[in-house]
C-alpha positions, 0 to 999 in steps of 0.5 A: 646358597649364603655359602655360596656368595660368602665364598663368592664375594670372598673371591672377588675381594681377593681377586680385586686386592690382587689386581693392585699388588700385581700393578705395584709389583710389575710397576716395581720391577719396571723400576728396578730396571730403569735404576739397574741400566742407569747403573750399567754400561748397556755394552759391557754390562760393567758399572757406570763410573757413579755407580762404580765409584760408589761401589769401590769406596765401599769396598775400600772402607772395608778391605782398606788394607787388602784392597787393589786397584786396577786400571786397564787400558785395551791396546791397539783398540783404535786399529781394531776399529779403524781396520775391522769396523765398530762392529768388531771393536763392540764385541771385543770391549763386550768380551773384555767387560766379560773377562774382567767381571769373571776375574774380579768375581760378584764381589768386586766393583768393576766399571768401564770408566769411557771408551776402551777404558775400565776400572776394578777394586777388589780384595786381593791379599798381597800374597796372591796378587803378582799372580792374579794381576798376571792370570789377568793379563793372559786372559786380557791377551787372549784372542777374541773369536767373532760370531763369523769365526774370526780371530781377532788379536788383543792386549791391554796394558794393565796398572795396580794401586794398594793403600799399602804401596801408594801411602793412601786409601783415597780412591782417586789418588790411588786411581791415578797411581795406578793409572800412571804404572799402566803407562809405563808398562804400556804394551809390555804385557805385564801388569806394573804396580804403583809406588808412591812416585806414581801418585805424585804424576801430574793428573786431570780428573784423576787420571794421568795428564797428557792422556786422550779424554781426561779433559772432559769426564766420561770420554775415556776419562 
């Protein structure tokens, strides 16, 4: 009978010791949740500019001379919108943020900076580089299918930065390098890598001035 209510009472000192392990543990993940979509874009699922920003300067201090930045821009995205509705233009900035984790890999920082607008550094040696950056613009110009079957056409104009051509390792300056060579391949369909002329175009927020949202951080800045 003593046995009985040792092991009784055994039991239920455990069963009472679980209860607010299990709370802390439920609370914990609860937590973690939060924390995780405060850092990630609920449509892409990419970071947000802070956490990306955190992430890229890390990766930069550690691959300083293997390190690339790139900036993508989608084209023609307005008239996706406009013509097929936001529905549409969700989906394919979603098939996007797939396709640019997928290239960069788990180990890349790779952010939607606002809008149609995304943000990658990653360790890319040089001897690979022209043909990565071009494996990228293909996957970026490949078409996006719907869920209702239709094919919807894409492109996005494509910059790269390296400490190396830029003359820094300042992520903002090489940001707005990279930046500014996106432009002058705009609708090319290749990607251009930066120079150091491209680091010294006029900037607001760390992006090239004159361009929609640098006014106002996070609106497709």
């Amino acid at each position: 009978m003593q046995l009985r209510t040792r092991i009784g009472t055994r039991a239920l000192l455990l069963t009472t010791a679980a209860v607010p392990l299990t709370g802390w543990t439920v609370h914990a993940l609860a937590l973690h949740r939060k924390l995780a979509a405060t850092r990630k874009d609920p449509l892409t699922g990419l970071l947000r500019r802070d956490a990306y920003t955190h992430r890229a300067r890390r990766l930069l201090a550690r691959h300083s001379d293997t390190a690339t930045v790139i900036m993508v821009d989608a084209d023609h995205f307005k008239a996706i919108n406009d013509r097929l509705g936001h529905a549409v233009g969700d989906t394919v900035l979603a098939a996007f943020g797939a396709r640019l984790a997928a290239w960069a890999g788990p180990a890349a920082a790779v952010g939607r900076l606002g809008g149609d607008e995304f943000a990658l550094v990653l360790d890319l040696p040089a001897a690979r580089r022209v043909q990565r950056l071009e494996q990228l613009v293909r996957m970026l110009h490949t078409p996006v299918v719907l869920d209702d079957g239709r094919v919807v056409d894409v492109a996005a104009s494509v910059g790269a930065a390296t400490p190396a051509t830029v003359g820094s390792r300042d992520l903002s300056v090489l940001q707005r390098a990279a930046d500014a060579a996106l432009y002058d391949g705009k609708h090319t369909g290749r990607a251009v890598l930066a120079t150091a002329a491209h680091a010294t175009v006029p900037s607001l927020n760390g992006r090239r001035a004159g361009r929609p949202g640098t006014a106002v951080w996070g609106r497709a800045a």
